[in-house]
C-alpha positions in Angstrom: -75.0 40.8 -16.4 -74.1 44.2 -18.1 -69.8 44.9 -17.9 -68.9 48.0 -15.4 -68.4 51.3 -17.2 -64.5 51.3 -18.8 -62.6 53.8 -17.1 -60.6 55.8 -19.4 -58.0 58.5 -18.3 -57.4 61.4 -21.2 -54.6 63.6 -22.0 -55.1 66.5 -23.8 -52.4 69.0 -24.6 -52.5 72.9 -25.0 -50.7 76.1 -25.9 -53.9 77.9 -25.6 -53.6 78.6 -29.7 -56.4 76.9 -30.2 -59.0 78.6 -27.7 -62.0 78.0 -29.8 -61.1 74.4 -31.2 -59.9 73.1 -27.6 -63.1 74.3 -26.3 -65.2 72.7 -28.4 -62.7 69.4 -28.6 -63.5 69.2 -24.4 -67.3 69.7 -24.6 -67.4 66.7 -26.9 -64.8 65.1 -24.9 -67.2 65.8 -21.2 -70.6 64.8 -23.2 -69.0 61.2 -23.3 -71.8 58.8 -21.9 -71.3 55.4 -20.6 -67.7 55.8 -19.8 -65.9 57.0 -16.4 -63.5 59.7 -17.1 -60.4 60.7 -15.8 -59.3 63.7 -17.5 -55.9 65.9 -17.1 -54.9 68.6 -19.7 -51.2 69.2 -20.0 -49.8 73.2 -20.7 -46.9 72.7 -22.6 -45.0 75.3 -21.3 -48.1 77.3 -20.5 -50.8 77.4 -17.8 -53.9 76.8 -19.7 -56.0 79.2 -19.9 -59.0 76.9 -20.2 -60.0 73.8 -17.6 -63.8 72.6 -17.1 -65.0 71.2 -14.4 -64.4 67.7 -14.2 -60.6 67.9 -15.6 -57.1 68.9 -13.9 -54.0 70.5 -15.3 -50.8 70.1 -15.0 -47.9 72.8 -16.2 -44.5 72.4 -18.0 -42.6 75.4 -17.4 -41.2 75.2 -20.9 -42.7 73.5 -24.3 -41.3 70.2 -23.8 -43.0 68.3 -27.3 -45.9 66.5 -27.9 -45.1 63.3 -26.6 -43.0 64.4 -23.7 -46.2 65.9 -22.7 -48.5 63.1 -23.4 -46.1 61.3 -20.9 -46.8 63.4 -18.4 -50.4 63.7 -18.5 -50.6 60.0 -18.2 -48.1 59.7 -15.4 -50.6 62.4 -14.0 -53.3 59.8 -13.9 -51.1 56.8 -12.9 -51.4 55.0 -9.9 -54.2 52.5 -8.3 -57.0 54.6 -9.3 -55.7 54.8 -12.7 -58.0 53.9 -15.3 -58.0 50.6 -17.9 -57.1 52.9 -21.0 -55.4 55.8 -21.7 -57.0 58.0 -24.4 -54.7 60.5 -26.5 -57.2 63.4 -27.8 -55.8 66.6 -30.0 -57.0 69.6 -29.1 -58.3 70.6 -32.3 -60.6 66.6 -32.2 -63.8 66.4 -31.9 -65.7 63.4 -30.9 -69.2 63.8 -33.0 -71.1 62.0 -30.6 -71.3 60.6 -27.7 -70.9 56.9 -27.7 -67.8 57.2 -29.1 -65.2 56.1 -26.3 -68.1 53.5 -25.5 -67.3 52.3 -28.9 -64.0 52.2 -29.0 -64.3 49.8 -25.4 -66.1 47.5 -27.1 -63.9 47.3 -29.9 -61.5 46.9 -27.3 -63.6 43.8 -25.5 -63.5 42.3 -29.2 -59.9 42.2 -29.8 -58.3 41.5 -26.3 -54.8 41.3 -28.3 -54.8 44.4 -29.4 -52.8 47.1 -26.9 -54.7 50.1 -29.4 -57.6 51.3 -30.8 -57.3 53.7 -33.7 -60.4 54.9 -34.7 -60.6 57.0 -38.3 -60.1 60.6 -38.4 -61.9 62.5 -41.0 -62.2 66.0 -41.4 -65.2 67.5 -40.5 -66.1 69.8 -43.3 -65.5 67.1 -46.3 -65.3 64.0 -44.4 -62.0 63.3 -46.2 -59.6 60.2 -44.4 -55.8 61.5 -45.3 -53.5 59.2 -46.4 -51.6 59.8 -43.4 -54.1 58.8 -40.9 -54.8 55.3 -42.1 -52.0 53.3 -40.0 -51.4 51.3 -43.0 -49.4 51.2 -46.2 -52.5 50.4 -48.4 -54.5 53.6 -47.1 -56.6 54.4 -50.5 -59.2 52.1 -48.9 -60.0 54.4 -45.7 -62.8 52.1 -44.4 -61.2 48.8 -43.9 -61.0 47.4 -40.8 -58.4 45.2 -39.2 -54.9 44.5 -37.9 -52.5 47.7 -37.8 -48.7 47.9 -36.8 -48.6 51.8 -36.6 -51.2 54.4 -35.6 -52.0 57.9 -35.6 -51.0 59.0 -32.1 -53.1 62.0 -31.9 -56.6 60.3 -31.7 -56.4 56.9 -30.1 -57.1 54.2 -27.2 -54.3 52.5 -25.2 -54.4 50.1 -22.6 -52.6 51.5 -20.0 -51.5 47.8 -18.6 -49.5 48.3 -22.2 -48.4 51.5 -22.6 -46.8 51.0 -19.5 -45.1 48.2 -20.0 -43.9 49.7 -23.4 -42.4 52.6 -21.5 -44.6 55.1 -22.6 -44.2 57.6 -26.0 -40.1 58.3 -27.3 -40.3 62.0 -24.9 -37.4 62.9 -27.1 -38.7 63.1 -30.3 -40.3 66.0 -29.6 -43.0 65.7 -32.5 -43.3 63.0 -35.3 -43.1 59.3 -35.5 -43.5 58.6 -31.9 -46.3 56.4 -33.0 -44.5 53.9 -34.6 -41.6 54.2 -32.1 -44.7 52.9 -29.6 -46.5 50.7 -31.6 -43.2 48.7 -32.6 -42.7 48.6 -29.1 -46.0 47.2 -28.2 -45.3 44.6 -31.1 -42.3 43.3 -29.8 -44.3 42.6 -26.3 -46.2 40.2 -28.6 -49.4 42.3 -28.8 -51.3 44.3 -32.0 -53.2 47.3 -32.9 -56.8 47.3 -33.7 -58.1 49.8 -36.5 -61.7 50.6 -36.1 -62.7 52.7 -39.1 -66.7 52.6 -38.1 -65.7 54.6 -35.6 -64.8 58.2 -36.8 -63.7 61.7 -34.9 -63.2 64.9 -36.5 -60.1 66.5 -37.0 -59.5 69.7 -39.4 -57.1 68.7 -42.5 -54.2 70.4 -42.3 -50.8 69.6 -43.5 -48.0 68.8 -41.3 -45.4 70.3 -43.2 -46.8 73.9 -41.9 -44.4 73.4 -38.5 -41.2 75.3 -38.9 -39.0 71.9 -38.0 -41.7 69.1 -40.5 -38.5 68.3 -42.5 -35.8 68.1 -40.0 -37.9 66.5 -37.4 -39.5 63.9 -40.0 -35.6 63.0 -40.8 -33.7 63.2 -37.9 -36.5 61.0 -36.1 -36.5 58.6 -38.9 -33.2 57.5 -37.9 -33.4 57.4 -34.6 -36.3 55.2 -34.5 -34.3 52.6 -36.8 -31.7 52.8 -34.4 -33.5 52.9 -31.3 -35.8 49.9 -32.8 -34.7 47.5 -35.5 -32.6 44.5 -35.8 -28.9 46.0 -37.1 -29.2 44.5 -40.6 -32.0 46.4 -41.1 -31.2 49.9 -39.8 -29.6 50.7 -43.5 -31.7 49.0 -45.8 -35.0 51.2 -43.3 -33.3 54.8 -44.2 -32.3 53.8 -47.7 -36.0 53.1 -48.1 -36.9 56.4 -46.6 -34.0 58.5 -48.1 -35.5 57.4 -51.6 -38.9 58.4 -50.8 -37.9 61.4 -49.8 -35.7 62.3 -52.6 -38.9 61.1 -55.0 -41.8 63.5 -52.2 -39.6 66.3 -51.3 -39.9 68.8 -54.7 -38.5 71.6 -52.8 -34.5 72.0 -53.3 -34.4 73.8 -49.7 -36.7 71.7 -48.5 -35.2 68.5 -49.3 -32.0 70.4 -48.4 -33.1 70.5 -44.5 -34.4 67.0 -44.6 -30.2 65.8 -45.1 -29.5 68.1 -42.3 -31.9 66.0 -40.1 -31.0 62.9 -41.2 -26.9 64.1 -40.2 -28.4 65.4 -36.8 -29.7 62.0 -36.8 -27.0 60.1 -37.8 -25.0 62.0 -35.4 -26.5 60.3 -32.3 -29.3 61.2 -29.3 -31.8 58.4 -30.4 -31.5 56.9 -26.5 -31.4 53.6 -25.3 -31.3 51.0 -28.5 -33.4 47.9 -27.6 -34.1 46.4 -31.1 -37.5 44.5 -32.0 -36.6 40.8 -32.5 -36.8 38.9 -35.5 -39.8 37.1 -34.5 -41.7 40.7 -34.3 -40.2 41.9 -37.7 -42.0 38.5 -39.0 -44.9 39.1 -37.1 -45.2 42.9 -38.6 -43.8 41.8 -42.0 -47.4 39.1 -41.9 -49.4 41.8 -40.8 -48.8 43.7 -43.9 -46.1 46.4 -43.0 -42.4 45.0 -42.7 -40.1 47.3 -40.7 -38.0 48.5 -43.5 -41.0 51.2 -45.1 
């Protein structure tokens, strides 16, 4: 006897600057075969100006950030019919073909523990992995498959029984590092994350630090998810880590300038409720190859 079809629910966001990109991003999403689809596509402080058949919007009258809005697209899709995953798709992603959310079920079926799937993202011109998308501190070796505490939020598979009983992304954040806020999260229910690196999707290379706020965001978040997260003897020793990377990344004077103003913004308060990990999960992540201080 075969297992039913998975059905997945997708959020997508937009600010229809992307009109070529998001098209192509939702044909390969739509070609997806041997899934059931649930599809809603957030405007993030716009109407989009782009929904096929076969997906729903939903509006935000003002740009509320990127995981305020993946909240809301999968509170869009919540309820009984709601499907067994949530998937979290850029709109610049493409899925190169289309078994890929098939896949990534099955990888799913193999590793009941795990509350994500993060497949690998590789650009589609050189096939390059960036550092920054292997959810691990190792990440020269792209291809290696196994247990992950941290993902790359904007290409990846949920359970939805987990997500919501994690509370969903850190709305607040506004961009950056909601990822590990989540996955630490999902940890501390006593579950895992699954990396899948067979499995690969598209997504252009380009460099974070192009957004206006990259260095106040980056720092300011940094701090709040210490304080939002960790046991309170580690809260200094996790932005002394991250205060000397910095210092030894940052070559830019100005830049490194508005990375301290983040971190005061930070320090200042707004990180919401504080519900720290337990010491058993810092062991648990700390085995798995990524202790909660880096």
């Amino acid at each position: 006897m075969t297992n039913p079809k998975a059905t997945i629910d997708v959020v997508v966001l937009t600010m229809n600057d992307r009109p070529e990109p998001f098209k192509r991003a939702m044909e390969s999403l739509l070609a997806q075969q041997d899934v059931e689809l649930r599809v809603v596509i957030v405007g993030n402080g716009v109407e989009p100006d782009y929904v096929p058949a076969g997906a729903r919007a939903v509006v935000l009258a003002v740009n509320e950030g990127i995981p305020a809005g993946r909240n809301v697209g999968a509170d869009a899709l919540a309820g009984p019919d709601a499907g067994e995953f949530v998937f979290f798709l850029d709109n610049d992603a493409v899925l190169p073909t289309p078994d890929i959310l098939a896949q990534l079920v099955v990888v799913a079926r193999r590793h009941p523990e795990a509350a994500y799937i993060q497949p690998r993202i590789a650009d589609p011109d050189t096939g390059v992995t960036m550092r920054r998308w292997v959810p691990r501190l190792r990440a020269a070796d792209a291809v290696r498959p196994g247990t992950v505490t941290v993902m790359a939020e904007g290409v990846v598979l949920v359970r939805r029984a987990d997500y919501e009983q994690a509370g969903g992304w850190p709305g607040h954040f506004f961009l950056f590092h909601e990822g590990i806020d989540l996955s630490w999260r999902l940890w501390d229910l006593g579950r895992t994350g699954y990396y899948a690196p067979d499995i690969v999707i598209h997504h252009p290379a380009t460099n974070p630090s192009r957004h206006a706020d990259f260095f106040r965001l980056v720092a300011r978040n940094r701090v709040w998810l210490a304080y939002r997260r960790l046991p309170a003897a580690l809260v200094p020793v996790y932005l002394m880590t991250w205060t000397v990377l910095s210092i030894a990344r940052i070559r830019s004077c100005r830049h490194l300038g508005v990375w301290f103003s983040g971190l005061a913004e930070g320090l200042k308060g707004g990180h919401g409720q504080r519900k720290p990990m337990s010491w058993a999960t810092v062991l648990r992540l700390a085995r798995a190859g990524r202790p909660p201080i880096v």
